[in-house]
C-alpha positions in Angstrom: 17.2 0.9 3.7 15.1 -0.5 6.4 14.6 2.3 8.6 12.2 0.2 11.0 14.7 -2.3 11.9 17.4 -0.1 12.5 15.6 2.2 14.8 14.3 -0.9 16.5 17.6 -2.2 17.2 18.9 1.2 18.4 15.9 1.5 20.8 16.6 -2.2 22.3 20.7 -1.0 22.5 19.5 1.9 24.5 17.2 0.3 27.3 19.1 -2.2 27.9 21.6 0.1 28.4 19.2 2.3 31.0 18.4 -1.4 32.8 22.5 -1.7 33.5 22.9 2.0 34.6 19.5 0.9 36.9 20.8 -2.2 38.1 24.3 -0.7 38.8 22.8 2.4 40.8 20.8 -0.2 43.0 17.6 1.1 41.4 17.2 -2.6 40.1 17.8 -6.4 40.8 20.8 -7.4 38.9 19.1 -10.0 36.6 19.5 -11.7 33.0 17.3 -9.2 30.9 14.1 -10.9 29.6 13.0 -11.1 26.2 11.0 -8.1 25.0 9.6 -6.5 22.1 10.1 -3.1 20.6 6.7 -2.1 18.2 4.6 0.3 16.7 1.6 0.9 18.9 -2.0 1.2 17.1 -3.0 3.9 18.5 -0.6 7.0 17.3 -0.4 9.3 20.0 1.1 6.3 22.1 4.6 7.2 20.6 6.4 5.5 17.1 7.0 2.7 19.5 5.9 1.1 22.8 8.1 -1.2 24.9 7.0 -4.2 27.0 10.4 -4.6 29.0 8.8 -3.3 32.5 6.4 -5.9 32.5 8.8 -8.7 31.4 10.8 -7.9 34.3 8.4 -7.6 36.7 7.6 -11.1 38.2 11.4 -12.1 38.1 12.2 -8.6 39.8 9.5 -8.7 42.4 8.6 -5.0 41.4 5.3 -3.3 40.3 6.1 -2.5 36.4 5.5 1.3 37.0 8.2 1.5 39.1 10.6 -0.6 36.8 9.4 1.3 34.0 10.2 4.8 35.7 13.9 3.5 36.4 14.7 2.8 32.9 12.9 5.8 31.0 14.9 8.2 33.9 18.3 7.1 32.6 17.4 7.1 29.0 20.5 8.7 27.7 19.1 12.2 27.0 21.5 13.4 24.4 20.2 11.7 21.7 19.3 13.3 18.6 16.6 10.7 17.4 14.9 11.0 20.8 12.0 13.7 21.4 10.9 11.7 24.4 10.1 8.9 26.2 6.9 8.4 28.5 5.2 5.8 30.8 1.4 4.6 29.8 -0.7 2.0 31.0 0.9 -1.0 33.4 4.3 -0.1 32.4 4.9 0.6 28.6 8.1 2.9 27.5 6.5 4.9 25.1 9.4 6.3 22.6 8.7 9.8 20.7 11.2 10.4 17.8 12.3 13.3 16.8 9.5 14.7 14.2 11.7 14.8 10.8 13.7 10.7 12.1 12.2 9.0 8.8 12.4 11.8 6.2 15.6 10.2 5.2 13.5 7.3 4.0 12.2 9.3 0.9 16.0 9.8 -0.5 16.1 6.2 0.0 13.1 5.4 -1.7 13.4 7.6 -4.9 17.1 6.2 -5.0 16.4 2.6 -5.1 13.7 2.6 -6.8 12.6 -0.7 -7.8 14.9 -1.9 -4.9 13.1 0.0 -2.2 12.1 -3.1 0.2 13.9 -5.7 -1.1 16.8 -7.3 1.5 19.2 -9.9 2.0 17.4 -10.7 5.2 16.9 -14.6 3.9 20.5 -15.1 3.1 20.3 -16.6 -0.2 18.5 -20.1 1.5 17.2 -22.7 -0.7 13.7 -22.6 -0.1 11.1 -24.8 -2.5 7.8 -23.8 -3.2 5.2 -26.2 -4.8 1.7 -25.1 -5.8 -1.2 -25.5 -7.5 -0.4 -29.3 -8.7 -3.8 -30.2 -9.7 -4.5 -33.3 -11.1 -3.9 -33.1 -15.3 -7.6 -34.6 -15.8 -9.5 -31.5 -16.6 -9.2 -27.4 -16.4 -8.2 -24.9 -12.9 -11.1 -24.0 -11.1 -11.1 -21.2 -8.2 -9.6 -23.3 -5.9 -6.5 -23.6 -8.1 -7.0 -20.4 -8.7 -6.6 -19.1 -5.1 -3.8 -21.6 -5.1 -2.2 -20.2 -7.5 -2.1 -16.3 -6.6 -1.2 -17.4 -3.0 1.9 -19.7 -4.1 3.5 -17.1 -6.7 2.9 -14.2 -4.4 4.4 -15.9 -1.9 7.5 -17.3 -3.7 7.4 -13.6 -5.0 8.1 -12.2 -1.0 10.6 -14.0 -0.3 12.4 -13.7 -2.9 12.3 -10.1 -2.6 13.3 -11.0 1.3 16.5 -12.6 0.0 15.7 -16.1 0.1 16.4 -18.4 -3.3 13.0 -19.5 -4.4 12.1 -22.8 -6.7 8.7 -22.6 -7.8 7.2 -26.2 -8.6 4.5 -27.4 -9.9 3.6 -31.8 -9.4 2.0 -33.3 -12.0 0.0 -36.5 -10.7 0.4 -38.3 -14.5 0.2 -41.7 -12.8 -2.3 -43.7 -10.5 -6.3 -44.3 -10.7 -6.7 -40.8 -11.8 -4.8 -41.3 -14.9 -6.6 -44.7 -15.7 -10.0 -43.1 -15.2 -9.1 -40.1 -17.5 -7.7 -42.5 -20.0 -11.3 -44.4 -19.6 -13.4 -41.3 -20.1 -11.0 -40.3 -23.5 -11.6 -43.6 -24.7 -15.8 -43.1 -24.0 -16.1 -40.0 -25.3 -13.7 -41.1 -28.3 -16.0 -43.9 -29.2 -19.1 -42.5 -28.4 -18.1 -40.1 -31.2 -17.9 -42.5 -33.9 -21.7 -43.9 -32.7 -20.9 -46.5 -30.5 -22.9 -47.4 -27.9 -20.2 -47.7 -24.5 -20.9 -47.3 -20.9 -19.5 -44.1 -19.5 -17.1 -45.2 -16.3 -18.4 -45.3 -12.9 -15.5 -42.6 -12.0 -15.3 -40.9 -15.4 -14.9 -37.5 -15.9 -17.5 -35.8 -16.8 -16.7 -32.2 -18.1 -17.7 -31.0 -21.6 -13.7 -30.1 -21.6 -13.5 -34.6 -22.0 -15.5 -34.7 -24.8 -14.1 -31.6 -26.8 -10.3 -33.1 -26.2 -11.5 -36.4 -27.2 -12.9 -34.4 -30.3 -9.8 -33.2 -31.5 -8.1 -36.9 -31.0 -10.6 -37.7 -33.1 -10.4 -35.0 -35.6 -6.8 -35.5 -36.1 -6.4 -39.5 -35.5 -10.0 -40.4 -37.7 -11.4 -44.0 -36.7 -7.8 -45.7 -36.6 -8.2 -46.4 -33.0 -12.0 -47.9 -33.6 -10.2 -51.7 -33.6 -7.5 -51.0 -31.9 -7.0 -53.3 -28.4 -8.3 -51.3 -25.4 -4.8 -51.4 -24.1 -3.8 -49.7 -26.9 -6.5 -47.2 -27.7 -6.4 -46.0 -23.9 -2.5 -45.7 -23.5 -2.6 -43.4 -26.5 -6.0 -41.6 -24.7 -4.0 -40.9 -22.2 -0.5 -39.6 -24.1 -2.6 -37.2 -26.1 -5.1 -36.3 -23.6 -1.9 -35.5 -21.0 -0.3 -33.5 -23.3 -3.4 -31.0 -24.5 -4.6 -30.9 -20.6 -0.9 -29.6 -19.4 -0.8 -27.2 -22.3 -4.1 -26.3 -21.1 -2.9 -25.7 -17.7 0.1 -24.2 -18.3 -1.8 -21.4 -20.5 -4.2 -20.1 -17.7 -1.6 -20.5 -15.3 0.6 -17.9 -17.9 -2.7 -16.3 -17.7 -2.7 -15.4 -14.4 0.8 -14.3 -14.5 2.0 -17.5 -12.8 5.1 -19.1 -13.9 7.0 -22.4 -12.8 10.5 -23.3 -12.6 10.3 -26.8 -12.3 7.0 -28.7 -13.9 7.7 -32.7 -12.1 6.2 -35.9 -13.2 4.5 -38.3 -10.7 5.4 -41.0 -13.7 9.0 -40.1 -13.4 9.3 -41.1 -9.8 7.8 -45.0 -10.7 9.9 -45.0 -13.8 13.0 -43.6 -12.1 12.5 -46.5 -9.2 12.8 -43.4 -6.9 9.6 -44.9 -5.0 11.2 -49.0 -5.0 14.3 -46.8 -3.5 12.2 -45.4 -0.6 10.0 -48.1 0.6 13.4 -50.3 1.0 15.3 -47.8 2.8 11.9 -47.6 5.1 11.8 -51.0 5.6 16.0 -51.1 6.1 14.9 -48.5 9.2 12.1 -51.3 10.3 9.6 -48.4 9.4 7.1 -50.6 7.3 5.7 -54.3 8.4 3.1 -56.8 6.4 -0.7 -56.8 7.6 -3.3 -58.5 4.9 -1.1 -58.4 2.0 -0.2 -54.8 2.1 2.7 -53.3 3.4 2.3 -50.2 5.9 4.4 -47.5 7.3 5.0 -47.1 10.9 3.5 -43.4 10.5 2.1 -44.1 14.6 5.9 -43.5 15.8 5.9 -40.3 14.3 2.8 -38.5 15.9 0.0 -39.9 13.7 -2.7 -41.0 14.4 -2.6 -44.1 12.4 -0.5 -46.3 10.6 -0.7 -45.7 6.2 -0.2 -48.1 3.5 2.6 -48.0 1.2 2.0 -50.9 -1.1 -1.3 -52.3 -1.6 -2.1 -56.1 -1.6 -1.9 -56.4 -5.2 1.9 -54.5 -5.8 0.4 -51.0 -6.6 2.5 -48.2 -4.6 -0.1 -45.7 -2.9 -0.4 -41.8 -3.6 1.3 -41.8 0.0 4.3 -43.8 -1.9 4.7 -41.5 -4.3 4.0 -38.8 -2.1 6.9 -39.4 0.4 9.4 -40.5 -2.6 8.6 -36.9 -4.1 9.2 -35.0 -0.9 12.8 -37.0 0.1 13.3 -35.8 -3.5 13.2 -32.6 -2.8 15.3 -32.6 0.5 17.9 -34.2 -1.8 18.0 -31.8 -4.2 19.3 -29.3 -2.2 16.4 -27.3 -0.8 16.7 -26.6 3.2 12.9 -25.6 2.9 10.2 -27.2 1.6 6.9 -25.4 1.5 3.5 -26.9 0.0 0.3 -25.0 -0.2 -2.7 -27.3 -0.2 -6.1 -27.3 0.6 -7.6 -27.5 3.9 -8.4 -31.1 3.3 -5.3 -32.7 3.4 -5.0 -31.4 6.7 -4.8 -35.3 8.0 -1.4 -35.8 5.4 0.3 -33.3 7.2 1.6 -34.9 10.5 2.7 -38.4 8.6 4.4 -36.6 5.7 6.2 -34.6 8.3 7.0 -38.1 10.7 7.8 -39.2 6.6 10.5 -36.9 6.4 11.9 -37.4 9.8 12.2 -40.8 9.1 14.6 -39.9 6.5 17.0 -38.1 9.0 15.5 -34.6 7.8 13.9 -31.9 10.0 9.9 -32.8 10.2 9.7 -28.5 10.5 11.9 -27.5 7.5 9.0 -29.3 5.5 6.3 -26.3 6.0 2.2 -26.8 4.9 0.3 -23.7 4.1 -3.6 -25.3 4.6 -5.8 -23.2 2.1 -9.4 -22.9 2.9 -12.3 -23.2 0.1 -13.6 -20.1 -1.9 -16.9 -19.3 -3.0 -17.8 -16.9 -5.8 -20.7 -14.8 -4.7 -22.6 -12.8 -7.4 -25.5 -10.5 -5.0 -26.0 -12.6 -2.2 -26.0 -16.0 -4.8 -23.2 -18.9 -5.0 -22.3 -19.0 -8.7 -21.9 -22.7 -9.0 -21.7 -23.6 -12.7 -19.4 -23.3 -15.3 -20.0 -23.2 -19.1 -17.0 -24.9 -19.7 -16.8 -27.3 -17.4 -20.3 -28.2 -16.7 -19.1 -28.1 -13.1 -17.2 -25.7 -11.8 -16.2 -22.0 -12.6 -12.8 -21.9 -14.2 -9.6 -19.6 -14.0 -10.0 -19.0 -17.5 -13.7 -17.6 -17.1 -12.8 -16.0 -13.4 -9.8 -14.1 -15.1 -12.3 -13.5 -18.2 -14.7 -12.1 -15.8 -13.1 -9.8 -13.9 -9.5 -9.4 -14.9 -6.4 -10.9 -13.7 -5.6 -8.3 -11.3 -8.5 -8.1 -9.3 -8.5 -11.8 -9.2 -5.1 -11.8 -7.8 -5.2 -9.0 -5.1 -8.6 -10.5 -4.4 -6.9 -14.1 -3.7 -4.0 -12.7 -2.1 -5.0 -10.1 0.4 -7.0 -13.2 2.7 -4.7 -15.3 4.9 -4.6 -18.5 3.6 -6.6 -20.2 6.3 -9.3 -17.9 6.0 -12.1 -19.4 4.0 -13.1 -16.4 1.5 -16.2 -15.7 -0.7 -15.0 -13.9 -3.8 -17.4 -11.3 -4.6 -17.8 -10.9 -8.0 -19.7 -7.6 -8.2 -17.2 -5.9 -6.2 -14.4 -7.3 -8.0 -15.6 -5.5 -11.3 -16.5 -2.1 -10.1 -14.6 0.7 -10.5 -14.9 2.3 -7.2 -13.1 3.0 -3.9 -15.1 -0.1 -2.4 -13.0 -2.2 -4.6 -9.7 -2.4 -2.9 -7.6 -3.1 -6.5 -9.1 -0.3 -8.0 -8.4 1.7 -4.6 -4.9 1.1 -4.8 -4.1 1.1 -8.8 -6.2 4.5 -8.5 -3.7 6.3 -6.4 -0.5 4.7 -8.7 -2.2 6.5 -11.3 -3.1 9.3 -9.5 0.6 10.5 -8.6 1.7 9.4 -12.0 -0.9 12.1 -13.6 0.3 14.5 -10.8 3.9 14.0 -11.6 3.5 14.9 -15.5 1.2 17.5 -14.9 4.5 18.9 -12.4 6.7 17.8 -15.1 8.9 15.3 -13.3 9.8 12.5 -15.2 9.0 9.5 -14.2 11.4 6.2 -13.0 14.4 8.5 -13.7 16.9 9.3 -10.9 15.0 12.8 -11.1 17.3 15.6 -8.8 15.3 16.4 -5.2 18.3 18.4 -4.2 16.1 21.6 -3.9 13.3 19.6 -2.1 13.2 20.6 1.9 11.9 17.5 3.7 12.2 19.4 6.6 8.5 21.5 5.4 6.9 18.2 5.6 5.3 18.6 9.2 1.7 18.4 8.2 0.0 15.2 10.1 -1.1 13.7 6.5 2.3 14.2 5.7 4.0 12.2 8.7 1.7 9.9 8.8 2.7 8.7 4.6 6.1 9.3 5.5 6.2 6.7 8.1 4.0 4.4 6.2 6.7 4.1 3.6 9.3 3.3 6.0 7.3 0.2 7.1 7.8 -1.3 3.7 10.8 -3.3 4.0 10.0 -4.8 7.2 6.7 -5.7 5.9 8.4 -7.7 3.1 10.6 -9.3 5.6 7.5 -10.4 7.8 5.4 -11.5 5.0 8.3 -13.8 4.1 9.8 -15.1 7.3 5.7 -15.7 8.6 4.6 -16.8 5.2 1.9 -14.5 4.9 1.4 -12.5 1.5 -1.6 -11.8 2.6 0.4 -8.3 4.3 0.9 -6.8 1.3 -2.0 -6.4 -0.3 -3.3 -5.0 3.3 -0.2 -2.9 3.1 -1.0 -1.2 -0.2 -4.4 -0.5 0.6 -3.4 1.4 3.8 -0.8 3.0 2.1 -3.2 4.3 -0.9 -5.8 5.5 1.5 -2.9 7.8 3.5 -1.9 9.1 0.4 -5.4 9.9 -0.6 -5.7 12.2 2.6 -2.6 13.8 2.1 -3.5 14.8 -1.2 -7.0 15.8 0.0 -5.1 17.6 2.8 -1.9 19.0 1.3 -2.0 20.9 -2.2 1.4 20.0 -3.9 1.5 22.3 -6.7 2.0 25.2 -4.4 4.0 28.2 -6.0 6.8 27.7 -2.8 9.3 25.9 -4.6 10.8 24.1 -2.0 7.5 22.5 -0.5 6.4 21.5 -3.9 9.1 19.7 -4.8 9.8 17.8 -1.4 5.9 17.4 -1.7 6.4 15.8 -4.9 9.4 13.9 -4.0 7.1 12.5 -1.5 4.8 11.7 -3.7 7.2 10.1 -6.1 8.5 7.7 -3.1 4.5 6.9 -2.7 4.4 5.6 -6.5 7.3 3.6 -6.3 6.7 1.7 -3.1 3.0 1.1 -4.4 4.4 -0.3 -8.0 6.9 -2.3 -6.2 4.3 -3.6 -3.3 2.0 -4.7 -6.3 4.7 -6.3 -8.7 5.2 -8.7 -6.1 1.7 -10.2 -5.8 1.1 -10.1 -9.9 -0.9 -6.7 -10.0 0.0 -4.3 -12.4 0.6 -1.0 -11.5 -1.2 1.6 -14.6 -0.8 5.0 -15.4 -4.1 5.8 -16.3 -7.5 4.3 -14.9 
């Protein structure tokens, strides 16, 4: 049930019904009527919802907005049994009152569904891809990835629950320099093992996690690559080292309560021709031309800035290649849209993958970029730079160590995306209402204790016949009441604006309402219908909490 949307839509029916009886009494112009919006205003006593209509229509009608506004609230049908009232504030807003039991309904609803509450068909089952994370196979996930990685499930997470059909993907970049370089350090670390002296490449990777895999290559292989050809020895580096690094991956990733639907290989695409296929059918369109050897893509008569090579001098396909071969791939796999979350540094790839795709015949905006800003881990007022394992950087694996997978989720997720963060590591392990995980899992557990100690069982389609919702007229009350009903349009919005970011925000407002009621309103009172619609609101509380932090990864306990 999305309560929000309906009584949206019946407000919109009804004053654009008032601006026809207005327009038809002479009281205003006959004109189109403008786009407007119906909302929730911040401020409370401005009504459940504000609209903007007078103003809209007051340069095109040639009218002060009072006035307009005036016309329309007056012949506001007045027999209707939602309504309380409707007033006039500021330069012209409609101010709507509902009658004060409208959303009580919602609680039935809630304790009904249960795990449903929120979800919706509102996406109509479209094909939408998500890729994420997608680091480079060379070495472990660091908070970047991290971030990444919370942002990208939570996300797929939304709008899914918004009816949409959501691929999760993760891109494996197995081929290129990278990959050679890797296969070079392997090979270094392998022989500096068995006490020969080798110079360590120039772009080597340095980690301590290098020399440990080259370890076990060597623990389980001996000295039989020692004469081997270089071509040889570093081919197999490279199998091996691929292999442990993904399984790697794919573990702290599992970790984190991330999952993929689709792991694809960079190699594939070169082995599959799928990039020899794409540079001809650019250079069919007369999208690529010859300058020193190389061979460049037109990326200027899409909105770039400047023109990008596909093919280098000496044959080699570029990253931006592979890169544009991967996303037609996509488009032709069915997906109408295509979302990538990367970090705010490839902001420049953006506008030439986009012009990429349009070349192709697709829609440059059903391919979608999330830009993810940096994130600093912040111990006190220090920068925790260093990492045990890595020698660089802190990894997921010692973040999630560190302070839990939960926190580091809702701590990931409830920043917008473009919002550089600093992760506060203190705060992120104390147990206290100045941590906002432990805010919100605190009030799950909370009602659950309340519910046992009232003996209603819990996740059970309990009976609430005797409950009357009607008692519930306490502020704290209304206020909770009308915070649940905001839930399904919250998932909607989170989804169609990709911003998960909402829900963690969403949770934490909700907990701290139903803190205050609880302070406020005693629910274990002896009158037996109060209690029980005071714990039938209650119950509605829990669920829309669990289900709010099921979708971003965060478990929802009993106990704290």
């Amino acid at each position: 049930m999305n309560k929000i949307r309906e009584i949206k839509d019946i407000i919109r029916r009804e004053v654009l019904a008032a601006v026809s009886r207005a327009a038809a009494e002479n009281r205003l112009p006959d004109l189109p009527p403008p786009a407007f919006s119906v909302d929730a205003p911040r401020d409370k006593n401005h009504g459940d919802f504000a609209v903007n209509i007078a103003m809209m229509m007051s340069k095109p009608a040639a009218m002060q907005p009072r006035i307009i506004a005036q016309a329309i609230a007056e012949l506001i049908d007045p027999g209707l049994d939602w309504l309380d009232r409707v007033e006039i504030a500021g330069p012209g807003f409609l101010n709507f009152y509902l009658v004060p039991d409208y959303f009580h309904p919602i609680l039935d609803a809630i304790t009904a569904e249960g795990r449903a509450y929120g979800r919706s068909d509102h996406g109509g089952g479209r094909k939408v891809q998500i890729e994420f994370v997608s680091a480079n196979p060379t070495g472990l996930l660091h908070m970047g990835n991290a971030r990444g990685a919370a942002l990208g499930d939570s996300l797929a997470n939304v709008m899914n629950a918004a009816g949409f059909r959501v691929s999760k993907e993760y891109y494996i970049n197995d081929a290129g320099n990278q990959i050679e370089n890797f296969g070079k350090s392997l090979e270094a670390r392998y022989l500096e093992l068995l006490g020969e002296e080798v110079e360590f490449p120039e772009d080597g990777y340095q980690g301590d996690d290098i020399t440990d895999t080259a370890r076990r290559i060597l623990d389980r292989e001996g000295d039989r690559f020692l004469q081997a050809d270089a071509g040889t020895r570093r081919k197999f580096m490279i199998e091996e080292g691929l292999k442990e690094k993904l399984s790697d991956i794919r573990q702290s990733l599992e970790g984190f309560g991330v999952g993929f639907d689709v792991w694809f290989s960079e190699l594939s695409l070169h082995e599959g021709g799928k990039i020899r296929e794409t540079v001809d059918v650019l250079r069919d369109k007369g999208l690529l031309y010859e300058k020193d050897g190389a061979l460049w893509f037109r990326a200027t008569a899409f909105g770039d800035e400047k023109d990008e090579v596909m093919i280098r001098a000496n044959g080699i396909p570029t990253y931006f290649a592979s890169d544009i071969a991967y996303h037609r791939d996509k488009f032709e796999r069915g997906f109408e849209t295509v979302i990538n979350i990367w970090g705010a540094d490839h902001h420049g790839h953006v506008a030439r993958m986009k012009g990429a795709m349009g070349a192709f015949g697709y829609r440059p905006e059903d391919l979608e970029v999330v830009l993810m800003q940096l994130v600093r881990l912040m111990q006190g007022r220090e920068i925790v730079r260093m990492s045990k394992r890595s020698g660089q950087y802190i990894t997921l694996d010692e973040l999630v160590e560190e302070v839990g997978r939960d926190a580091a989720r809702f701590f990931f997720v409830m920043r917008a995306a473009e919002s550089q963060m600093d992760f506060d590591l203190d705060l992120a392990k104390s147990q206290s209402a100045e941590n906002p995980v432990y805010y919100v899992q605190y009030a799950h557990a909370r009602i659950h204790s309340l519910l046992k100690m009232a003996q209603i069982p819990v996740d059970q389609a309990n009976d609430w016949t005797g409950a009357d919702l009607r008692l519930l007229i306490h502020p704290a009350e209304k206020d909770l009441i009308r915070k649940l009903a905001d839930l399904p349009e919250e998932i909607i919005q989170a989804a169609v604006d990709r911003e998960p970011h909402r829900l963690p925000r969403y949770a934490m407002d909700l907990a701290a309402l139903y803190h205050s009621f609880y302070t406020e309103c005693r629910c274990l009172v002896d009158d037996a219908p109060l209690r029980l619609a005071r714990l039938q609101l209650c119950d509605a509380t829990r669920i829309a909490l669990r289900n709010v932090l099921e979708i971003i990864g965060v478990s929802a306990p009993d106990r704290m």
